[in-house]
C-alpha positions in Angstrom: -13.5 9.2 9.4 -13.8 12.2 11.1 -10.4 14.1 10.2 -11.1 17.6 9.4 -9.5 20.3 12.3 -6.5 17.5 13.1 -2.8 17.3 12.8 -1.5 17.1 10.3 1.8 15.0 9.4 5.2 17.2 8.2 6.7 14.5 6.5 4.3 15.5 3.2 5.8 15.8 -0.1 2.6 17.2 -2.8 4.1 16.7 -6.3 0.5 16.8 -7.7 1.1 20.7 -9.1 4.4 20.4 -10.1 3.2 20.4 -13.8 5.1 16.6 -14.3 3.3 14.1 -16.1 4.4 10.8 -16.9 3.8 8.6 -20.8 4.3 4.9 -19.8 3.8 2.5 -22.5 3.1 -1.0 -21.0 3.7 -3.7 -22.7 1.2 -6.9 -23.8 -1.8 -5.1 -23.9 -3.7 -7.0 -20.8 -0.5 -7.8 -19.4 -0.2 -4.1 -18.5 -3.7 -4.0 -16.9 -3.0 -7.1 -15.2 0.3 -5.6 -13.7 -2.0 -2.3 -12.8 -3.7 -4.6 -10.5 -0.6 -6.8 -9.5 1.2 -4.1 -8.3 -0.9 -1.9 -6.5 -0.1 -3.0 -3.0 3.5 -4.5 -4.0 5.5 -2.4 -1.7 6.9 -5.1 0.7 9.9 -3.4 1.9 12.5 -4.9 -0.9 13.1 -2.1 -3.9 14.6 -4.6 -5.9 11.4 -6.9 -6.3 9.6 -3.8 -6.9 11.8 -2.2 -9.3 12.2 -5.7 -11.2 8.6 -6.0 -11.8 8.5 -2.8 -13.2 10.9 -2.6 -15.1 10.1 -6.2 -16.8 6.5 -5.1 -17.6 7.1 -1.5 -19.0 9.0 -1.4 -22.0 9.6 2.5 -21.9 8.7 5.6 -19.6 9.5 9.2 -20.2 8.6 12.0 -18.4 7.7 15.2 -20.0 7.4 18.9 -18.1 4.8 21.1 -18.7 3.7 24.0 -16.8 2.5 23.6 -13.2 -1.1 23.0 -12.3 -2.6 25.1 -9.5 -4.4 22.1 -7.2 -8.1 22.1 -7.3 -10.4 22.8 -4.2 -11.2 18.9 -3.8 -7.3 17.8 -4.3 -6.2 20.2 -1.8 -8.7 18.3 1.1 -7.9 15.5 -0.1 -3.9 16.3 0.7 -5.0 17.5 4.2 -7.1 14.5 4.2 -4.2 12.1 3.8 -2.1 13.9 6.2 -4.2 13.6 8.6 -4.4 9.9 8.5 -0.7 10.0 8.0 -0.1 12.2 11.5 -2.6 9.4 13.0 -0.4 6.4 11.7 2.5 8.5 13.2 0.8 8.5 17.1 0.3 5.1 17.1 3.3 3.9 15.8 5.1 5.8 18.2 3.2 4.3 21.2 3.8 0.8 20.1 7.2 0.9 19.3 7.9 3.0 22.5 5.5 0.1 24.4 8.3 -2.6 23.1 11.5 -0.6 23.9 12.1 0.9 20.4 12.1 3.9 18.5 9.9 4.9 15.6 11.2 6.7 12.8 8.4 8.2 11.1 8.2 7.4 6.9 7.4 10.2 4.3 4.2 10.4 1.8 4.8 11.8 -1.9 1.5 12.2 -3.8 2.2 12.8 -7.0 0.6 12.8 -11.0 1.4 10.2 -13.5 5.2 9.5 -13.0 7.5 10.0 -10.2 11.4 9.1 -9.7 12.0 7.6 -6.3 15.1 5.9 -4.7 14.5 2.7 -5.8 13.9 4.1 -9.3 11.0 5.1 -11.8 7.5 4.2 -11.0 4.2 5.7 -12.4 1.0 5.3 -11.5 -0.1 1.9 -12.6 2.2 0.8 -10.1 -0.3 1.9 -7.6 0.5 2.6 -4.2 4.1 1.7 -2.8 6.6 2.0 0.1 10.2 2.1 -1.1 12.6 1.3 1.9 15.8 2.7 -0.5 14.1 6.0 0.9 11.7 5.4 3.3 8.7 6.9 1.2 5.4 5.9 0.7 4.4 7.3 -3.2 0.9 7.5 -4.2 -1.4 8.8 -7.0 -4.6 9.2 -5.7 -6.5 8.6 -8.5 -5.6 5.2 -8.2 -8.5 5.4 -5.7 -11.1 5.8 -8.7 -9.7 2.8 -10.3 -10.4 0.3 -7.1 -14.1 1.7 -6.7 -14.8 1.6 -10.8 -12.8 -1.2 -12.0 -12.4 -3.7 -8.6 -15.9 -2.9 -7.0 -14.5 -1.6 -3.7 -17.6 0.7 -1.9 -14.8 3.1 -1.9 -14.9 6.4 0.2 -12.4 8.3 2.8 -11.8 5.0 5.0 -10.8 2.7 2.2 -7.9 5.4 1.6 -7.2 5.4 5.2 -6.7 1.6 4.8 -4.4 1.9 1.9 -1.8 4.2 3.6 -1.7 2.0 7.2 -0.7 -1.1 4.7 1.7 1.0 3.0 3.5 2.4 6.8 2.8 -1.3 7.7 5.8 -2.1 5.0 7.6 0.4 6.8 7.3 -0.7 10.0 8.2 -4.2 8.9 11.4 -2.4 7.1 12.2 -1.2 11.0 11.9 -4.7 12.3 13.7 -6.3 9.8 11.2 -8.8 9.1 11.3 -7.4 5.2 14.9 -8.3 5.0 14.8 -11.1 6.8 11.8 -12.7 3.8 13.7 -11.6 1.1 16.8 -13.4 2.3 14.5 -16.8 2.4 12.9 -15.9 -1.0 16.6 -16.0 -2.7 17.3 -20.1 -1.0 13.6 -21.0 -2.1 11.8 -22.1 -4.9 8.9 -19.2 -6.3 6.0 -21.0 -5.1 7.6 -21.1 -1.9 9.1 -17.6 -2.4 5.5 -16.5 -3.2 4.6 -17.8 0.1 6.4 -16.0 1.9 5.1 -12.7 0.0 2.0 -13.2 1.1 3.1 -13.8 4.8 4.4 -10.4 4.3 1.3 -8.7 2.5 -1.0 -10.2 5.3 1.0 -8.7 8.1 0.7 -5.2 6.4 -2.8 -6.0 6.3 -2.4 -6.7 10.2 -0.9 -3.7 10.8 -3.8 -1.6 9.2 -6.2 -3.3 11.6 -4.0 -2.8 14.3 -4.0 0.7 13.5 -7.1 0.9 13.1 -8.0 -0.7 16.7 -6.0 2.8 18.1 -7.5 5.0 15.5 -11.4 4.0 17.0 -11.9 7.4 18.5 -11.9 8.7 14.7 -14.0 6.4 13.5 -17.5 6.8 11.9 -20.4 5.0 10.9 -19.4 2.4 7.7 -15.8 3.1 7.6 -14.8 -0.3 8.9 -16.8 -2.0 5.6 -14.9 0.7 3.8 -11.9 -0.6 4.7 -13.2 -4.3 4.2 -14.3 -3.8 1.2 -10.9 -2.5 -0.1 -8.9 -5.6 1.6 -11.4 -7.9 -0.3 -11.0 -6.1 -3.7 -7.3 -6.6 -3.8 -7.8 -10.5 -2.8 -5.2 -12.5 -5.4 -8.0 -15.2 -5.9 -10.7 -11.6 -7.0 -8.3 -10.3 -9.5 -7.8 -12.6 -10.9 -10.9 -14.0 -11.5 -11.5 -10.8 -12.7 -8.9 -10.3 -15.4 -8.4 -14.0 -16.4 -11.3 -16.3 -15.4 -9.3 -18.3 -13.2 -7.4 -18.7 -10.8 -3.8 -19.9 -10.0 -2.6 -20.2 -6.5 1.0 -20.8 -6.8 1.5 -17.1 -8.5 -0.5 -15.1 -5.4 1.7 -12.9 -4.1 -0.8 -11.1 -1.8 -2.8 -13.1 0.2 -7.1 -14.4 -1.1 -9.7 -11.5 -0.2 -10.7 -13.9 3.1 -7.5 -14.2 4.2 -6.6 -10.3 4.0 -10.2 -9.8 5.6 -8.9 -12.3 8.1 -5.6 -10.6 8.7 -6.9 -7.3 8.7 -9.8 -7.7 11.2 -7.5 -9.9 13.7 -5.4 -6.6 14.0 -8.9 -4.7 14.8 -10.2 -6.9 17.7 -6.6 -7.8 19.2 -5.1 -4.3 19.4 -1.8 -7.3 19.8 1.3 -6.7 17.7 2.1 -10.1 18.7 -0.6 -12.1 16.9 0.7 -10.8 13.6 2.9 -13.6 13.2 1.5 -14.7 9.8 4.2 -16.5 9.4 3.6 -19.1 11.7 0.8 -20.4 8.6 3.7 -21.7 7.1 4.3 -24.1 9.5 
């Protein structure tokens, strides 16, 4: 992606140097690697489906301080890096929502080390990436990054974490429209494989979103980045993790969407340029 000499976003909060380092002590051994991979894109606009998940699979988190760390060379681009992309999601965002009559209010990143306190609570970093709406903030630790191109077999590079913020402002954006508060409404009237459903409805439009980003981003683009950003979406399929971490796979618990259907999702976004033909949603019917 070519990046370097852009905007970059304001709305940046760096917590990496802040000398704050989180001690979380999952529970169930491979139950806490499991929810390390659960959780990574959970975000979907509701803090208390978030917050619950968390707080049911850690049994304890403390945060000790220590002195702060002065940011390396390479974690200091990597910052400018991400808001860069985040200034990009900004300028698009804004033309679409001013395109349909409404106005954009721009979300904030925190990138941050270990363990972080948000507004819908606690969260460390085997929570992965996530948007809480209780603040409008999108939290990351980047070296969740590693962990998707080691452990998940993603190709990895600067795209792939391009990818991951656009899903992340994509739960923002569906915060805006309402749409988040609208599916968690339905989730508490149905039963969880129905609820489930839903989630994924709600995972595959972020996915949307990214592509749809993406398909106003193209001037930025370079050679391999859209593979990088496939690659990713197919990674974090429900139906690979989980062949991956049990052998098996069970439908009725996805709560993200199969790596097909968020390559699906993802590359409709891309070649329609349409918010309108993110209604995934209408696959319920």
């Amino acid at each position: 992606m070519k990046w370097e000499g852009r905007r970059q976003s304001s709305n940046m909060e760096d917590r990496r140097g802040m000398g704050t380092t989180g001690k979380v002590f999952a529970g169930g051994g491979l139950i806490g690697l499991v929810f390390l991979v659960i959780q990574m894109f959970m975000g979907g606009g509701d803090n208390a489906q978030l917050m619950q998940e968390l707080q049911n699979q850690m049994q304890q988190q403390q945060t000790e301080t220590g002195p702060a760390q002065p940011l390396s060379e390479a974690d200091q681009k990597m910052g400018e890096f991400v808001a860069t992309v985040l200034a990009d999601t900004e300028d698009v965002w804004h033309r679409i929502f001013e395109e349909n009559g409404i106005k954009y209010v721009e979300p904030k990143m925190v990138l941050f080390r270990g363990a972080v306190q948000t507004a819908c609570g606690g969260a460390s970093s085997s929570s992965g990436p996530f948007y809480c709406p209780g603040d409008q903030k999108i939290y990351m630790d980047l070296d969740f990054f590693d962990e998707l191109r080691t452990r998940f077999g993603a190709k990895g590079g600067d795209y792939a974490i391009a990818y991951v913020i656009a899903h992340e402002v994509g739960h923002h954006v569906q915060t805006l429209l309402g749409t988040s508060g609208e599916v968690r409404k339905l989730q508490q009237k149905v039963s969880d494989v129905e609820g489930n459903k839903l989630s994924v409805c709600l995972e595959l439009q972020a996915d949307f979103y990214a592509g749809l980003w993406t398909h106003y981003n193209q001037k930025y683009l370079e050679e391999g980045d859209i593979e990088e950003a496939l690659s990713a979406a197919q990674a974090v399929g429900d139906d690979a993790i989980q062949k991956k971490m049990q052998g098996h796979v069970v439908p009725d618990s996805f709560t993200h969407g199969t790596s097909e259907q968020r390559v699906k999702w993802f590359g409709k976004g891309f070649k329609t340029g349409d918010i309108k033909q993110g209604n995934t949603f209408a696959t319920l019917n």
